[in-house]
C-alpha positions in Angstrom: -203.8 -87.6 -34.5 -203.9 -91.1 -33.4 -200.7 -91.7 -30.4 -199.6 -94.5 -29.1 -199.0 -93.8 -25.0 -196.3 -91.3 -24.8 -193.2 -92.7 -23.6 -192.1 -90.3 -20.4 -189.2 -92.4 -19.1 -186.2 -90.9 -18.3 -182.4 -92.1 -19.1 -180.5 -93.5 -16.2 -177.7 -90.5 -16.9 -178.0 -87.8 -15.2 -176.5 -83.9 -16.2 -175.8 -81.7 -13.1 -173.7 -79.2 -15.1 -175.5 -76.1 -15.9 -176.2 -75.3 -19.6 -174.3 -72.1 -19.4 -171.3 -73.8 -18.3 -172.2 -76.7 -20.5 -170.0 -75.8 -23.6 -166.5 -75.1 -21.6 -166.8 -78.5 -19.5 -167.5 -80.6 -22.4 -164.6 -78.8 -24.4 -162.0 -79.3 -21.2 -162.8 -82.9 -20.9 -163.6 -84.4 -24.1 -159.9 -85.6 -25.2 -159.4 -87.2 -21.8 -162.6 -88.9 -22.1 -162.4 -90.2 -25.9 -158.8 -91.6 -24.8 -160.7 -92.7 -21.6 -163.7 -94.5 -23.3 -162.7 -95.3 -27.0 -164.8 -92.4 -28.9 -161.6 -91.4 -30.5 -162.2 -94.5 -32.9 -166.0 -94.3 -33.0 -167.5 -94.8 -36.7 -169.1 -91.1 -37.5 -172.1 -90.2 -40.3 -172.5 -87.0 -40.5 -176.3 -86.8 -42.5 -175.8 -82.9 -43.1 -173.3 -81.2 -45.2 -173.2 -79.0 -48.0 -170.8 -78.2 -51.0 -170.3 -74.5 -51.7 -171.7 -74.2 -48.0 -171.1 -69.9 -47.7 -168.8 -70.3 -50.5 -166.5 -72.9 -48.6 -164.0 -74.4 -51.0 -163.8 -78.2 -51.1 -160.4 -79.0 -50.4 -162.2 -76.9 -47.0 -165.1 -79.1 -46.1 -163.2 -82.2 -46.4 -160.9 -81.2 -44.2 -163.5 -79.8 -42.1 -165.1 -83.5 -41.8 -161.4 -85.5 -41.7 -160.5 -82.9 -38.6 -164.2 -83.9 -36.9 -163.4 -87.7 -37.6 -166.4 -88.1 -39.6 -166.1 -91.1 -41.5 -168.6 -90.8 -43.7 -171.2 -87.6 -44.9 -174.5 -87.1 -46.6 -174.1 -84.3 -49.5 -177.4 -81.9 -49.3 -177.4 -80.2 -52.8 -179.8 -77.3 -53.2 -182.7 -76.8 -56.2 -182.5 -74.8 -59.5 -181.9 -71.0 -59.1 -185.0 -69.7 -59.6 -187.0 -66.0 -58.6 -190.5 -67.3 -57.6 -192.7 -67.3 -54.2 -191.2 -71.2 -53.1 -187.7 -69.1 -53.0 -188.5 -65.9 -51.3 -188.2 -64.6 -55.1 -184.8 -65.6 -55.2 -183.6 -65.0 -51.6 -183.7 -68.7 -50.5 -181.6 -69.5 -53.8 -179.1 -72.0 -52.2 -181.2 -72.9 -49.4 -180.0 -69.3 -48.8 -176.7 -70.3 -48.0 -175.0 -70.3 -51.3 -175.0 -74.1 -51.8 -174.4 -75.8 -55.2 -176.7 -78.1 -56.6 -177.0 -81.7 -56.9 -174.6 -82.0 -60.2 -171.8 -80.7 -57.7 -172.8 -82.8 -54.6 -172.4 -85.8 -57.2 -169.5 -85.1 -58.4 -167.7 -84.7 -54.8 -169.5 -88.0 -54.0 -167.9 -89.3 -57.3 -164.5 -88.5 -56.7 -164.3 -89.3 -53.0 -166.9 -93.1 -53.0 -165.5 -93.8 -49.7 -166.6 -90.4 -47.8 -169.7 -89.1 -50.0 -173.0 -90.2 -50.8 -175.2 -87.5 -52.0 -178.9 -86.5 -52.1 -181.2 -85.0 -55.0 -182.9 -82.1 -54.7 -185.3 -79.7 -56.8 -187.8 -77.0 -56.0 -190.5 -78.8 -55.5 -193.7 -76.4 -57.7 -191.5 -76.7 -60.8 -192.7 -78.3 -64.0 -189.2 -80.0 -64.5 -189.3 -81.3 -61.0 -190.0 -84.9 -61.1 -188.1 -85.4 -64.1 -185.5 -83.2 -62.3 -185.2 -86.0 -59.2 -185.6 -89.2 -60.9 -182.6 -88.7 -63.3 -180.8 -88.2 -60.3 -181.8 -91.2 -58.5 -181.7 -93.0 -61.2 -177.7 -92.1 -60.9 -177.3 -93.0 -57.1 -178.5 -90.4 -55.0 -179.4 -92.0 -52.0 -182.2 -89.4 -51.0 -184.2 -86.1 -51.5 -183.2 -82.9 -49.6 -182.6 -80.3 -47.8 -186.0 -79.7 -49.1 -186.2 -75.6 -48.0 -188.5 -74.0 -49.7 -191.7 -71.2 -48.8 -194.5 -74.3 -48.9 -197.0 -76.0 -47.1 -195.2 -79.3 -45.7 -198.5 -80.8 -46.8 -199.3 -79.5 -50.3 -199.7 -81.0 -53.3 -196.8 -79.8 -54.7 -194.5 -81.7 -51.4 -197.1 -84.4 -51.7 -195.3 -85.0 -55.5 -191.8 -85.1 -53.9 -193.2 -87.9 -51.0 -194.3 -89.8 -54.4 -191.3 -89.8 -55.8 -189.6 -90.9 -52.5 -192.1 -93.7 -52.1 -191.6 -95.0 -56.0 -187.7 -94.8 -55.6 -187.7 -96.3 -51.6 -185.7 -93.2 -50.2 -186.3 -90.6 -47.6 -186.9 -87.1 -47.7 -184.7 -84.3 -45.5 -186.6 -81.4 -44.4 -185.7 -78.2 -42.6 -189.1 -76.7 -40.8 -188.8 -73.0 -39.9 -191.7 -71.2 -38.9 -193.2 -68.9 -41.4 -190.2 -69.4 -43.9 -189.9 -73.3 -44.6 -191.9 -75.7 -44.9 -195.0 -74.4 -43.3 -197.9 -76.2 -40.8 -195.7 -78.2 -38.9 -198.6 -78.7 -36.8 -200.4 -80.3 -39.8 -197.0 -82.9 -40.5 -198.5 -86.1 -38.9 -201.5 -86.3 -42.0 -197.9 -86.8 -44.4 -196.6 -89.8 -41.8 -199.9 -91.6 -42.0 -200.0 -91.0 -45.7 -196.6 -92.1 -46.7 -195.7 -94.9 -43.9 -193.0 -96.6 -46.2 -191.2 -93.0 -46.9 -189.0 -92.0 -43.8 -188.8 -88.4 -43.1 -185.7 -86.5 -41.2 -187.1 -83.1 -39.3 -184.6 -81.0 -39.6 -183.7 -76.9 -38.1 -185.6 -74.2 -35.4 -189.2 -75.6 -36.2 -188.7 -79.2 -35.3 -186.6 -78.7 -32.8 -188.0 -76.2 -30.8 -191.0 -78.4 -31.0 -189.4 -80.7 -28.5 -191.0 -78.7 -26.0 -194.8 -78.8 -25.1 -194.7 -75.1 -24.6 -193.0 -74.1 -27.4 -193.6 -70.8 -28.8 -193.9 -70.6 -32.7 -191.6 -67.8 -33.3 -188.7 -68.4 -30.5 -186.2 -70.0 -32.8 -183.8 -70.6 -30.6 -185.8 -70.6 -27.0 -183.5 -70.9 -23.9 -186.1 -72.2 -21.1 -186.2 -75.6 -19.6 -187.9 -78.1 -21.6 -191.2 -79.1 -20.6 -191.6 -83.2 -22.6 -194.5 -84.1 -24.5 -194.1 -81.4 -27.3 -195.1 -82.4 -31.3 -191.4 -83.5 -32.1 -191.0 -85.7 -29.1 -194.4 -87.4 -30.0 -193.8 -87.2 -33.9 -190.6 -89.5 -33.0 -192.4 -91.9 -30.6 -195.8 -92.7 -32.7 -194.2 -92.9 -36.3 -191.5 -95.3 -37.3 -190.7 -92.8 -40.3 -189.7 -90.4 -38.2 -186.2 -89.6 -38.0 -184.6 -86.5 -36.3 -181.1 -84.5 -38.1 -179.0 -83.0 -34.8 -177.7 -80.9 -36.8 -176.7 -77.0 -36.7 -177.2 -74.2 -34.0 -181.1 -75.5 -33.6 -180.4 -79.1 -32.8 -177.5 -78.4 -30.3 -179.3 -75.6 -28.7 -182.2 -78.4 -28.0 -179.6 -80.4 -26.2 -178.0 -77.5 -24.3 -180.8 -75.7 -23.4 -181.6 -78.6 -20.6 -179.1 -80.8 -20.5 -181.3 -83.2 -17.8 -184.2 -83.3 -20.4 -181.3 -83.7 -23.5 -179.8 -87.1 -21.7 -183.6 -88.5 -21.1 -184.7 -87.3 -24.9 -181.4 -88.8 -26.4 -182.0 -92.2 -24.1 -186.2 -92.1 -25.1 -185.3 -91.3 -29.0 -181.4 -93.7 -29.0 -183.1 -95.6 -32.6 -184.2 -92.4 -34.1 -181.8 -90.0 -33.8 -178.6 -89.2 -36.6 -175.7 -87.1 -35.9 -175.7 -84.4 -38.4 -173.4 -80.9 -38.3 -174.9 -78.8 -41.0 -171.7 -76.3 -40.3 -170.1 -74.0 -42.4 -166.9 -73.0 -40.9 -163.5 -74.4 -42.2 -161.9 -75.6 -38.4 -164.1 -78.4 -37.7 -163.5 -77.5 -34.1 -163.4 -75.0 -31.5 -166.8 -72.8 -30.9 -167.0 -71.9 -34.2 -167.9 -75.5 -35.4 -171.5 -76.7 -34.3 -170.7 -80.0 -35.7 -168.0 -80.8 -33.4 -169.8 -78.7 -30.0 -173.2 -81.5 -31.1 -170.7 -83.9 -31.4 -169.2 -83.7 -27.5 -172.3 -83.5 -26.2 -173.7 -86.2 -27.3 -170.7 -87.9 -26.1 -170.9 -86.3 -22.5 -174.6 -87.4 -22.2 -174.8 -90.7 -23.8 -171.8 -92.4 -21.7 -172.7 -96.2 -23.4 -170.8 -96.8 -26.7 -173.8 -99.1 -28.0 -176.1 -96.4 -27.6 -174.0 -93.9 -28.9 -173.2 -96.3 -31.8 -177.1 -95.7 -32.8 -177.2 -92.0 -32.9 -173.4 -91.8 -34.3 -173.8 -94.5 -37.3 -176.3 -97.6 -37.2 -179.9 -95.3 -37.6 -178.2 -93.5 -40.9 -177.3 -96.8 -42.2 -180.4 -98.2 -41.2 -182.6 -94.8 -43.5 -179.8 -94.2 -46.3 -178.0 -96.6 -48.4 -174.7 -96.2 -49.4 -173.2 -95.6 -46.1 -170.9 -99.2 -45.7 
């Protein structure tokens, strides 16, 4: 793979607090400090959320994304039903999490313009696919994705989605998990040289545990200090179509994890990094919402508002259209 030098620098913020007692500190201080330092009024795109998510109603999740102040989410839609090897012969139906399609997603984003844009998405090894996507961005979907589906990141069959993305000039959303989705991570680079006009979002336990040089494949959700230079952090500083999704368990347990290498990576990575929750709980805070947890943290660890501004708001809008 050809690299530019690897940026090493780290952020002028500090984090002394412990990761273990990461989550109560940020909880205790974080109305006091959005009074203190405006984030109360911050602009928020959320990149990542689902309709149907676990069978969460609607009237649910927009009150899940009002009570997080999110002013404006991305609608992932899921592909066709289908029993065949790309969904686990019908386990991953839903991106295995019960989600609608993209008729749904459009019709949320339909009736609520001012809070919804929406994605298209389709298994990708289906004879119907490419028709499948292009009536939908023909319609407005600003995107393709959550593409989640037992492949090879780099098979022809993905290599027809990137087409598609290319022809219609929007990016692709994809959720890496080792052995289950979207397989050879290691092999992801040859698509970023192939496709340089297609932006990309890495997405879930693959891509972000790959934020560490010494990651092991099958840790999901590894607990050690960080070691920098791993294929994520270098995927995000030698290709400027590579984006990163904070969303879900994954992406805030690669912040908490090491909260000293989190305020350096967030600093090193401030124009290609999107908020994202990816949660499926109806309270849109408290510890059962990830969104909301991902959402304070970056806040604690990114204390300047312009930079914050970046990760919040300005790199969606810069990747997806439709977002004001």
């Amino acid at each position: 793979m050809k690299r530019r030098q690897f940026l090493r620098t780290t952020a002028a913020t500090t984090v002394s607090a412990s990761a273990a007692g990461a989550g109560a500190a940020f909880a205790a201080e974080n109305d006091a400090a959005a009074k203190a330092d405006g984030a109360g009024e911050e602009f928020i795109i959320d990149i990542h959320q689902h309709v149907n998510y676990h069978g969460r109603q609607n009237d649910a999740m927009i009150a899940h994304q009002r009570t997080m102040r999110v002013s404006k989410s991305v609608l992932l839609p899921a592909g066709t039903e289908m029993t065949r090897s790309t969904t686990h012969n019908g386990k991953s139906n839903g991106l295995a999490a019960r989600v609608f399609g993209t008729e749904a997603a459009a019709r949320v984003a339909t009736q609520y313009p001012d809070q919804f844009v929406y994605f298209a998405n389709e298994i990708p090894d289906l004879e119907t696919t490419k028709t499948e996507l292009e009536k939908w961005l023909k319609r407005g979907a600003r995107g393709i994705g959550e593409q989640k589906f037992n492949i090879d990141c780099d098979s022809r069959e993905m290599r027809l989605i990137y087409d598609i993305a290319k022809e219609f000039q929007v990016p692709v959303l994809i959720h890496f998990q080792h052995n289950t989705y979207n397989l050879g991570f290691e092999r992801f680079h040859k698509i970023l040289e192939a496709y340089p006009t297609v932006n990309f979002f890495g997405h879930a336990q693959t891509w972000w545990g790959n934020i560490d040089a010494k990651h092991v494949p099958t840790d999901l959700y590894p607990k050690s200090k960080v070691t920098p230079g791993g294929l994520t952090d270098r995927y995000l500083s030698d290709y400027p179509n590579m984006f990163g999704d904070m969303s879900a368990g994954s992406g805030l347990n690669a912040l908490t994890r090491d909260l000293e290498h989190a305020a350096a990576f967030l600093h090193r990575h401030q124009d290609k990094l999107c908020y994202a929750s990816d949660c499926a709980d109806v309270e849109g805070q408290g510890d059962k919402c990830s969104g909301a947890k991902q959402r304070d943290v970056i806040r604690r660890l990114v204390p300047e508002p312009e930079v914050r501004a970046k990760i919040f708001a300005s790199n969606a809008r810069r990747v997806i259209g439709g977002l004001g």
